[in-house]
C-alpha positions in Angstrom: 90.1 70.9 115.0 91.7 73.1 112.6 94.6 75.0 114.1 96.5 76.7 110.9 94.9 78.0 108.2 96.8 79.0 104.6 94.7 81.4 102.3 95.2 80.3 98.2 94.3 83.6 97.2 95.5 87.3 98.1 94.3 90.9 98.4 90.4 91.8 99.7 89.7 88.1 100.7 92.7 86.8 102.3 92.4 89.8 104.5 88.9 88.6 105.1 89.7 85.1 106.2 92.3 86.3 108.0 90.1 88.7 110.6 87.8 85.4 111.1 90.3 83.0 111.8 92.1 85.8 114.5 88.8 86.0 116.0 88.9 82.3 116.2 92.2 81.6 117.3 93.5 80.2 113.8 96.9 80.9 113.0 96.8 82.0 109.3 99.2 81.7 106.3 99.5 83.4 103.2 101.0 83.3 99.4 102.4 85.7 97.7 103.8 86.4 94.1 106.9 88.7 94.1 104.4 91.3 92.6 102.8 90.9 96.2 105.7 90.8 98.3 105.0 94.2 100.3 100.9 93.7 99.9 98.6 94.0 103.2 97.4 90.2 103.2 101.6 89.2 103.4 101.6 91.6 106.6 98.6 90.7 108.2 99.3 87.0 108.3 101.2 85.1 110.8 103.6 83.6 108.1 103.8 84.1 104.6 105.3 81.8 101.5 106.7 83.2 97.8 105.3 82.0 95.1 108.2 83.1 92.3 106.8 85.3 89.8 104.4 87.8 89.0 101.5 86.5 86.8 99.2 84.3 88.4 99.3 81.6 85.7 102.9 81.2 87.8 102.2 81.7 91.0 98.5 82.1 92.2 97.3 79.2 89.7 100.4 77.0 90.3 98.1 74.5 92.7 101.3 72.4 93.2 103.1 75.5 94.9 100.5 76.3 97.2 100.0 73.0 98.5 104.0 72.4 99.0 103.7 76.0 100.6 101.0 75.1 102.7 103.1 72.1 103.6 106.1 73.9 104.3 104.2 76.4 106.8 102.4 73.7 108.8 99.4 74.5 107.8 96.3 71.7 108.0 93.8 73.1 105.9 93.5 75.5 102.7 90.8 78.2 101.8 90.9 79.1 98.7 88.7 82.4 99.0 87.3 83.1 95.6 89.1 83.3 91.7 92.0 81.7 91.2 91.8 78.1 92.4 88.7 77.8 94.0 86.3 76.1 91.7 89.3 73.7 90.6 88.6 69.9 91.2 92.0 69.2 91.0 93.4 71.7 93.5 90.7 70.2 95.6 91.8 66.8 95.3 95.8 68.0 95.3 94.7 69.6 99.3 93.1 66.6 100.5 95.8 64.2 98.4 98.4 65.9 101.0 96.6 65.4 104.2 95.6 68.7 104.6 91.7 69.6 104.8 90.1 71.7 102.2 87.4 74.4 103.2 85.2 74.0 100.3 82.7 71.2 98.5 83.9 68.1 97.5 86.0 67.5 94.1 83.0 66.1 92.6 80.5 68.7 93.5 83.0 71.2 92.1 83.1 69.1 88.4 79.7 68.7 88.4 79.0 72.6 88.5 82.4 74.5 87.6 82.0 74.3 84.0 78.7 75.9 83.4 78.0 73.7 80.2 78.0 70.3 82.6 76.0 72.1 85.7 73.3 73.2 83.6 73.3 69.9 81.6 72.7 68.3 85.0 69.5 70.3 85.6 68.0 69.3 81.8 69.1 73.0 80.4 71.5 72.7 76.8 73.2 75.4 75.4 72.6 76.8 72.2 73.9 75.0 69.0 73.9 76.2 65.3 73.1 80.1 65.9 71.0 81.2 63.2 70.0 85.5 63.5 66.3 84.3 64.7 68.4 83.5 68.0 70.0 86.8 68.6 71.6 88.5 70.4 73.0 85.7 72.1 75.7 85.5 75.1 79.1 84.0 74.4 80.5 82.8 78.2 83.3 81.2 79.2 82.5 77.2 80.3 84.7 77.8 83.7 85.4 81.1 85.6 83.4 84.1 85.8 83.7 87.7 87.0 82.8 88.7 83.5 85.6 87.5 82.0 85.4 85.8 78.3 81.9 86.8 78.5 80.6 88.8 74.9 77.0 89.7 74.1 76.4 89.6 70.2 73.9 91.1 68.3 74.9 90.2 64.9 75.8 87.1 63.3 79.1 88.3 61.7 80.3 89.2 64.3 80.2 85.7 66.4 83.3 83.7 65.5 85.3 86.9 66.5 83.7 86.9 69.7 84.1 83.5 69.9 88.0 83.6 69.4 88.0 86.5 72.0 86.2 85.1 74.6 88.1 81.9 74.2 91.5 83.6 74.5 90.3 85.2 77.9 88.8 82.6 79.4 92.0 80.8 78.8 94.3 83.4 80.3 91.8 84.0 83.0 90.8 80.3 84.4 93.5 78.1 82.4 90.5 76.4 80.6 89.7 78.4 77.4 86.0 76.4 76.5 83.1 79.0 75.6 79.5 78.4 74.9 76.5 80.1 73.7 73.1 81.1 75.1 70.4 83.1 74.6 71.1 86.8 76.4 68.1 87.9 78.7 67.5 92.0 77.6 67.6 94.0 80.7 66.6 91.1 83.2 67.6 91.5 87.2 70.7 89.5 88.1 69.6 87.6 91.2 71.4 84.6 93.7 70.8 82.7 96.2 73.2 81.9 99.3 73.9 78.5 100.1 75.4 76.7 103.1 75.2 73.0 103.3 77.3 70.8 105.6 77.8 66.8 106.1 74.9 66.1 107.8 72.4 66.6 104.8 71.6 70.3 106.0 71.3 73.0 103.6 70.7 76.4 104.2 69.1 78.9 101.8 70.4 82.5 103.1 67.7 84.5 101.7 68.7 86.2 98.2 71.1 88.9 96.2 70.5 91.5 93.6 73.5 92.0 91.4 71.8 93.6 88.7 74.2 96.7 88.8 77.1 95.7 86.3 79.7 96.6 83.8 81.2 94.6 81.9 79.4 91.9 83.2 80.8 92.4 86.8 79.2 93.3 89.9 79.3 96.6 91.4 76.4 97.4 93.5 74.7 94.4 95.7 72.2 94.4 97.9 70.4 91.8 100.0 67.7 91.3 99.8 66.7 91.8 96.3 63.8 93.8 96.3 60.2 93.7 95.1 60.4 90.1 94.1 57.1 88.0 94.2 56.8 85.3 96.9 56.0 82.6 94.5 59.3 83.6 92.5 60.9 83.4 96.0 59.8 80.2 96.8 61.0 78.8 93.6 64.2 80.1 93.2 64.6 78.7 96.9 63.5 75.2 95.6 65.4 74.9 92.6 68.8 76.2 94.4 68.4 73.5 97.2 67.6 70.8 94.6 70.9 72.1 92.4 73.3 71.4 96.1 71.5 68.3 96.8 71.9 66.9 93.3 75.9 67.0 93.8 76.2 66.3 97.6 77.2 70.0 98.1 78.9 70.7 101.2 80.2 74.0 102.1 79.1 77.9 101.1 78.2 77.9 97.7 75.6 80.8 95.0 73.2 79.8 92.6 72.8 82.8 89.5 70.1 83.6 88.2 68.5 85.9 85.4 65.0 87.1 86.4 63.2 87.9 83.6 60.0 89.7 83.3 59.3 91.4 87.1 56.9 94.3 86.8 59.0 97.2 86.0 58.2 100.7 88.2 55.6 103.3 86.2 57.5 104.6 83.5 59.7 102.4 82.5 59.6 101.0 79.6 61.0 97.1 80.6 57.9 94.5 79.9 56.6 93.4 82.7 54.4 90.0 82.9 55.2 86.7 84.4 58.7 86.1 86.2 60.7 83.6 84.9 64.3 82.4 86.3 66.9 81.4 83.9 69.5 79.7 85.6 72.8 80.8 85.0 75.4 78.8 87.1 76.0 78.1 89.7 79.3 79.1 92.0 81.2 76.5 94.4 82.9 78.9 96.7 82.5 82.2 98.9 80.7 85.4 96.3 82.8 88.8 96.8 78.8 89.9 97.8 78.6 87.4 100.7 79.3 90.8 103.1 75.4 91.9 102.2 73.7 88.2 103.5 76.1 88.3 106.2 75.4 91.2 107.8 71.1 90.8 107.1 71.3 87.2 108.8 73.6 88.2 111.8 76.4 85.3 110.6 80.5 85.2 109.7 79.8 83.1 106.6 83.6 82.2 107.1 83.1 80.9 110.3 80.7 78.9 109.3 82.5 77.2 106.6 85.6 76.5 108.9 82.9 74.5 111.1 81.5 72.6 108.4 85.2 71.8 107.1 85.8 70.3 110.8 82.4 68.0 110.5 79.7 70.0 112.7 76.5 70.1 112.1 74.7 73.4 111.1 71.6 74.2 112.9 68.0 72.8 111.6 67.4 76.1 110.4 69.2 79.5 109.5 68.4 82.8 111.6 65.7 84.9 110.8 66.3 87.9 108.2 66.7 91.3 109.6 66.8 94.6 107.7 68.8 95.2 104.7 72.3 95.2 103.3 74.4 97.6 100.1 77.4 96.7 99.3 79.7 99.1 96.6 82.7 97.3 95.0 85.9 101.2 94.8 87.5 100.3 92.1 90.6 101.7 90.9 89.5 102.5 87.3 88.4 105.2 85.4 84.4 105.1 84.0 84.5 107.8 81.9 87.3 105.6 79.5 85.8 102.8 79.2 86.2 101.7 82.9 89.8 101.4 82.3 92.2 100.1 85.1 94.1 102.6 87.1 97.5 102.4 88.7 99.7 104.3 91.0 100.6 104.7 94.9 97.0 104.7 97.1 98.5 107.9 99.1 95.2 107.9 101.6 92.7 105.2 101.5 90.4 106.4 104.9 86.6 106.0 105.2 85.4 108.1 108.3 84.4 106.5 111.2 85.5 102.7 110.3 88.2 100.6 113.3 90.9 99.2 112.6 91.1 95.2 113.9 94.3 95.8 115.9 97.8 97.7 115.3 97.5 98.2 111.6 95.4 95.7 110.6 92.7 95.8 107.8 89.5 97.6 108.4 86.8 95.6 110.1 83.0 96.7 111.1 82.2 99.9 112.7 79.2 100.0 114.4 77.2 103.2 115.4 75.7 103.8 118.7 76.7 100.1 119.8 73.5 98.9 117.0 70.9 102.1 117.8 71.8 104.0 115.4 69.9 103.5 111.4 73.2 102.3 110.0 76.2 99.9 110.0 79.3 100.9 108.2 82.0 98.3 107.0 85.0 98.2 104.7 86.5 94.8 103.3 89.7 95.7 101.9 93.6 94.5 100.8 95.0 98.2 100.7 95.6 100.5 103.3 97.6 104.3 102.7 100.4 104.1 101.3 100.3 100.8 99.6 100.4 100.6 95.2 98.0 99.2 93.0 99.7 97.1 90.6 99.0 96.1 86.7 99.4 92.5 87.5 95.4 92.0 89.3 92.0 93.0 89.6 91.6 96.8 90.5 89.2 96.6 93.4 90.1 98.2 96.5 87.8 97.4 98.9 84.1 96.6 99.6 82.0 99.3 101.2 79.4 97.9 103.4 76.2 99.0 105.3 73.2 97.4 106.7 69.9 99.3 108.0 66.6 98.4 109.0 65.3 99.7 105.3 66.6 99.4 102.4 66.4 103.5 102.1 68.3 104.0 104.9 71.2 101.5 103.9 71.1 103.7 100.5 71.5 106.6 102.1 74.3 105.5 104.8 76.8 104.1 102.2 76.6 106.7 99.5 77.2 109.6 102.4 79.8 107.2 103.6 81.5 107.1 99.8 81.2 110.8 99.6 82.8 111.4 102.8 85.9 108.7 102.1 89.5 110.5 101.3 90.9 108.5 98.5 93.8 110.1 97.2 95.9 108.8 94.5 94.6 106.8 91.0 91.3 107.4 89.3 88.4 105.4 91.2 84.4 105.3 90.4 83.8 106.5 94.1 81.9 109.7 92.5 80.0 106.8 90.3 78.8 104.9 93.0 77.6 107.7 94.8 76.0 108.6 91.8 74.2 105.2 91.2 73.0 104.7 95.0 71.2 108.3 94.7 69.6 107.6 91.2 65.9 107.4 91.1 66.1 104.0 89.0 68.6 102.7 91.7 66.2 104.0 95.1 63.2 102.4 93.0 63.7 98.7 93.3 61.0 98.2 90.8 62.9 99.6 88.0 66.3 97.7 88.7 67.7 95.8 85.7 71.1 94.6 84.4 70.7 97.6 81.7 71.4 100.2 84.3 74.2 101.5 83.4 74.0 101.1 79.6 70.8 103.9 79.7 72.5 106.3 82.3 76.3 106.5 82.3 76.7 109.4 80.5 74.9 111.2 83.5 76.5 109.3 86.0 80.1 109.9 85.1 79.7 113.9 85.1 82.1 115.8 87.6 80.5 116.3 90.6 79.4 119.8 91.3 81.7 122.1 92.3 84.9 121.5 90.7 85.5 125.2 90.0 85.7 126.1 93.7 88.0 123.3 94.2 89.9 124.1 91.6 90.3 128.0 93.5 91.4 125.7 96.5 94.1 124.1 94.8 95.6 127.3 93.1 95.3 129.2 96.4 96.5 126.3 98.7 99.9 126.5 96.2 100.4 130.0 96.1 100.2 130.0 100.0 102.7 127.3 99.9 104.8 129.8 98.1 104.7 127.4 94.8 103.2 130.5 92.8 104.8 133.5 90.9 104.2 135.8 93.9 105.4 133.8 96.6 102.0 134.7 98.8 103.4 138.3 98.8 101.4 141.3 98.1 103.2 144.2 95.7 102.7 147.6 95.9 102.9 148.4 91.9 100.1 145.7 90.4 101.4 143.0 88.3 99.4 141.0 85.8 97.1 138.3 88.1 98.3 134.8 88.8 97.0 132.1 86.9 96.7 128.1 87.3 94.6 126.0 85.4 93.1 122.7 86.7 91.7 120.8 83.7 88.7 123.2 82.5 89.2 125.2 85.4 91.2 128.5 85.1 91.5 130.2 88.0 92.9 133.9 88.1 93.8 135.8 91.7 96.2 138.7 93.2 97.5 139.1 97.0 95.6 141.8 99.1 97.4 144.0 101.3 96.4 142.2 104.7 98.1 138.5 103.0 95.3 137.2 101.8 93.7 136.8 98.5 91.5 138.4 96.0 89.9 135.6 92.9 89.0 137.4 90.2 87.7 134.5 88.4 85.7 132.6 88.4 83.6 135.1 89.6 81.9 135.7 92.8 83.9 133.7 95.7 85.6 135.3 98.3 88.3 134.3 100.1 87.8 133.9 104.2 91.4 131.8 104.7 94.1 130.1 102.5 96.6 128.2 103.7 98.8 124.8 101.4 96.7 122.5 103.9 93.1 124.0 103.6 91.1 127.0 102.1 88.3 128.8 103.0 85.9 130.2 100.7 82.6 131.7 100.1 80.0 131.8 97.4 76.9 133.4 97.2 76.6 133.8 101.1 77.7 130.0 101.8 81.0 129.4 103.8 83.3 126.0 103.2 86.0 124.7 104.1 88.3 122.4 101.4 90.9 120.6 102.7 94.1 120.4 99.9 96.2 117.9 99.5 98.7 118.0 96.3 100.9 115.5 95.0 103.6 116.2 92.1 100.9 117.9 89.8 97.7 115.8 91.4 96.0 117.9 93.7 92.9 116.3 95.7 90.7 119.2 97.2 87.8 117.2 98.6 86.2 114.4 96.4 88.1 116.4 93.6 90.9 115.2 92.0 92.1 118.0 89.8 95.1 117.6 87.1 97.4 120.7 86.8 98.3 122.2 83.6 101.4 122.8 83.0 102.1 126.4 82.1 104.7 125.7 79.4 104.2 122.4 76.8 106.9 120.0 76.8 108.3 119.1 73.7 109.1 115.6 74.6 104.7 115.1 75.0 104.4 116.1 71.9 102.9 113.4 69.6 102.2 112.8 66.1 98.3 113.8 65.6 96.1 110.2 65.1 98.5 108.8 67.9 97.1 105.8 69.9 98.6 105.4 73.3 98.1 102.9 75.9 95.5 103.8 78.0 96.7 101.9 80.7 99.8 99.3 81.7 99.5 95.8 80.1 100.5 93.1 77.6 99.3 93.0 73.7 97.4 90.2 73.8 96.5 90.4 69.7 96.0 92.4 66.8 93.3 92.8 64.4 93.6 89.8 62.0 95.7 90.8 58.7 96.1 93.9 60.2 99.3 96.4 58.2 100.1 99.6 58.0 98.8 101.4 55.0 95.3 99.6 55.8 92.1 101.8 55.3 90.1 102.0 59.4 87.2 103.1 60.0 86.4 105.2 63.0 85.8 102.7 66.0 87.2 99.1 64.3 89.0 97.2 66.8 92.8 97.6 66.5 93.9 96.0 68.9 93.6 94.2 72.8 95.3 95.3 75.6 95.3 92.8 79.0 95.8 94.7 82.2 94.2 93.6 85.4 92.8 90.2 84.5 90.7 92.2 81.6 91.2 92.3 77.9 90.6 96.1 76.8 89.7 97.3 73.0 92.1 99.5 71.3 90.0 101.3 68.6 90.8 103.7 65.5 89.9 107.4 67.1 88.5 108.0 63.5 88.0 107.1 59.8 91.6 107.0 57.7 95.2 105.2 57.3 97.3 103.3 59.5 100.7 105.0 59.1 102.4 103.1 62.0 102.2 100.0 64.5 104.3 99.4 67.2 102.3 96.5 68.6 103.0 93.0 68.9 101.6 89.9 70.7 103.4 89.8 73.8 104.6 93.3 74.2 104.8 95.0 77.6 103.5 98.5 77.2 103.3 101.2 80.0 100.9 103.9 80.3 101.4 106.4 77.2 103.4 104.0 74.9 103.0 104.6 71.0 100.7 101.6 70.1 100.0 102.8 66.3 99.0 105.8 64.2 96.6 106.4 62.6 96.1 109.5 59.9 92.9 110.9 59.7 91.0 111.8 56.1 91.5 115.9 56.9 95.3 115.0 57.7 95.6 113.1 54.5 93.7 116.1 52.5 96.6 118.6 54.0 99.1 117.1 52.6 97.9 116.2 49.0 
């Protein structure tokens, strides 16, 4: 029997071991690097062991530290969640090597599929060889790893050995093992798994299937269970072919097989082919998914559970239970859409999603559920942040996994994206107004049109404010004054002075005290003011009464699900920057430059400059338009916070003015 279980992983999923192995009776153990020190999984286990250092290639990916670690804590067995170390043979063997057991496949079944060139070798699939332009576009992927990174699609042929180098140098930083291959990329196909559990006894269980087809960048950010509108022959073989892949390598343990689904008849109006569905394998994943939430709550099981009792030698059940209703889960990120989904950073000041239970004093959130199961929804939050902790440079930005399972797949639509709308995040950028957006779209709510090309077609819709921002912004400017931060102090005058103004991004808002303390907006036009106090306003438009609750920090201001900027009245000289100035977009390390790239080189408007790595992601730094480099301030290597000077470059109308 296992008695002491250490997590090789932190954040979202160490949490999520955790809860299971409390409910179990399992003392738990974590790692942490010293960038994690304070972080929720540290608290909310029973013992804790530093890993020296910050970047996971020293602490997280050090497999000899986290055994000695596990060691050290009296531990007897090791999950290693998901990323990091979980689909490393070696760390495998390193676990068992110590006398420790490991709660995953075997070593072997891990080489045979953790490189995706081998595993779909093994099932009579090659790769791509000598690409020739008849074969593209074409996918460049990384051989071991996955969550998107050193992934590339390429269209034209030029551009492959770049992408090649690219991919090669992410993988590497990402997994350790930089080897990338080529294959042929499916246009707008559905991105579609199948759960596995298999234990010693020659059992395997499929756990019905996931549709992943919402992604950017190549990562997940919508998942459902089941997918919908799939044929039942396509079922059926998917089914076949994913037992066949686990029975092939003696799979033991939880375990995904990807595929790409191309071909499903697309929904009227949409102008995807439809015709005969065909399943490309993809890969195929020896550990827990981030998604395994959705199958969890459709099949009634603690997927975690289950693969503690397979690690202690007992036999699964003959058969799995029966399916019941249907499961959306939204992956918060902190990151920012609308710039190229870059990675946001900063103190979480209120992380709350109404309604959700906390799993003891101060632990993570758990599973809420409504009406003790009557009710058309269940709500749950996977997460390694709670209020008041910071979201670091050093990792991946996801704060938590939003959860809910309904009887229809309609109803579980509906549940999380009110659940979304209704959550107080205050503090960095997220895509919660995104998701909401995407779960109400009609190409999301018709599962016929669902495709991995979702967000390519609509994110310029998708990232637009949402509505309301000018009444907010009224909020804000009267929640401040009636904290006395504005120019009249809350205090009406008899002689009229000029009205007070605060701008919020776009938003200018202009109002005056009234004689009986309140206030009178004179733009934007038509809102009157019922109450205005620093905590909460109360306004009304065209006959409608709310209520926004204000929250400010330093010049942030969160009025609802607004997060409004505030401009400063007077410009500060030291922000002042050289016109054609490129600036980090977010905290990270140069991780190259443009080959042969000087200053005094001729750039065209959009040509790569060069790659920032923040978060586990390598982000493009691009010329903002045609003309010279006059400066570069980048190096391989370099540390760079939000803002730094990265280059400059001047534009063709800045060279004409000064000829």
């Amino acid at each position: 029997m296992i008695s002491t279980v250490l997590v090789a992983n932190r954040g979202e999923i160490a949490c999520r071991v955790f809860r299971t192995c409390r409910e179990l009776g399992i003392s738990t153990v974590a790692v942490y690097s010293d960038a994690d020190a304070g972080a929720l999984h540290v608290r909310e286990a029973d013992a804790a062991v530093r890993l020296p250092g910050a970047a996971p290639s020293e602490t997280y990916l050090r497999g000899d530290l986290v055994v000695a670690a596990a060691l050290a804590a009296g531990a007897d067995a090791v999950h290693p969640g998901y990323g990091f170390l979980s689909e490393n043979a070696a760390f495998a063997r390193a676990v068992t090597d110590a006398g420790l057991v490991w709660i995953g496949p075997p070593p072997e079944a891990i080489e045979a599929m953790a490189s995706k060139t081998r595993a779909k070798q093994l099932l009579g699939i090659e790769p791509l060889g000598d690409v020739t332009e008849a074969d593209l576009p074409v996918l460049v992927k990384a051989a071991a790893g996955g969550g998107g990174r050193g992934m590339r699609i390429v269209r034209e042929l030029d551009a492959l050995e770049g992408e090649l180098r690219a991919a090669s140098a992410e993988a590497a930083s990402a997994f350790g093992d930089g080897e990338v291959f080529v294959e042929p990329y499916v246009e707008n196909g559905r991105h579609v798994e199948v759960q596995l559990l298999a234990d010693t006894h020659g059992t395997v269980w499929t756990l019905g299937t996931r549709d992943c087809s919402l992604q950017r960048r190549h990562q997940k950010v919508i998942e459902e269970a089941p997918a919908p509108g799939l044929p039942a022959p396509l079922l059926d073989e998917l089914y076949e072919r994913s037992a066949a892949a686990a029975k092939a390598v003696g799979y033991v343990g939880a375990g995904t097989v990807e595929f790409l689904v191309a071909d499903v008849p697309p929904a009227p109006g949409f102008a995807r082919a439809g015709g005969t569905p065909k399943a490309h394998f993809l890969e195929m994943n020896t550990r827990l998914q981030v998604e395994h939430p959705v199958t969890e709550e459709v099949y009634g099981v603690d997927l975690v559970a289950l693969q503690l009792a397979v690690a202690e030698g007992r036999a699964l059940p003959p058969e799995p239970p029966a399916p019941r209703g249907h499961a959306v889960e939204a992956r918060l990120y902190a990151e920012d859409p609308a710039r190229e989904w870059a990675p946001q950073t900063g103190v979480l000041h209120r992380f709350d999603v109404p309604g959700i239970v906390r799993d003891g004093a101060g632990a993570a959130p758990g599973i809420v559920r409504d009406g003790a199961g009557t009710a058309p929804g269940r709500l749950r939050v996977d997460t390694g942040y709670v209020s008041g902790d910071t979201v670091g440079v050093h990792y991946d930005p996801m704060l938590a996994k939003v959860i809910v399972h309904a009887p229809t797949r309609e109803a579980a639509l509906r549940k999380l994206a009110h659940a979304l709308e209704r959550a107080v995040l205050h503090g960095p950028v997220t895509n919660r107004d995104l998701l909401v957006a995407s779960l109400r779209h009609p190409e999301y709510t018709d599962p016929a049109a669902l495709d991995t090309g979702f967000y390519e077609r609509n994110l310029p819709a998708l990232i637009t404010p949402p509505p309301g921002g000018e009444h907010a912004a009224v909020a804000a400017a009267l929640a401040s004054a009636a904290a006395g931060e504005g120019r009249f102090g809350g205090g009406w005058r008899n002689v009229r002075s000029q009205d007070e103004t605060r701008t919020y991004g776009d938003h200018e808002v202009r109002y005056r005290p009234t004689r009986d303390g309140g206030y009178e907006v004179a733009s934007p036009e038509g809102v009157r003011v019922l109450a205005a106090g620093p905590d909460a306003v109360r306004l009304e438009v065209a006959g409608v009464a709310r209520t926004f609750d204000v929250t400010a920090y330093e010049d942030t201001v969160h009025v609802g699900r607004h997060r409004l900027t505030a401009r400063p009245r007077f410009t500060d000289p030291a922000g002042l920057r050289e016109p054609g100035s490129l600036l980090a977009p977010m905290p990270g390390t140069v991780v190259r430059v443009a080959d042969g790239l000087v200053v005094g080189d001729r750039v065209t408007a959009g040509q790569p400059l060069l790659w920032l790595e923040a978060m586990k992601m390598e982000h493009r730094v691009t010329a903002p338009a045609s003309g010279t480099l006059t400066a570069l301030h980048a190096a391989p290597g370099r540390q760079v916070e939000v803002g730094a000077l990265l280059a400059v470059v001047q534009t063709e109308a800045q060279e004409d003015k000064t000829v």
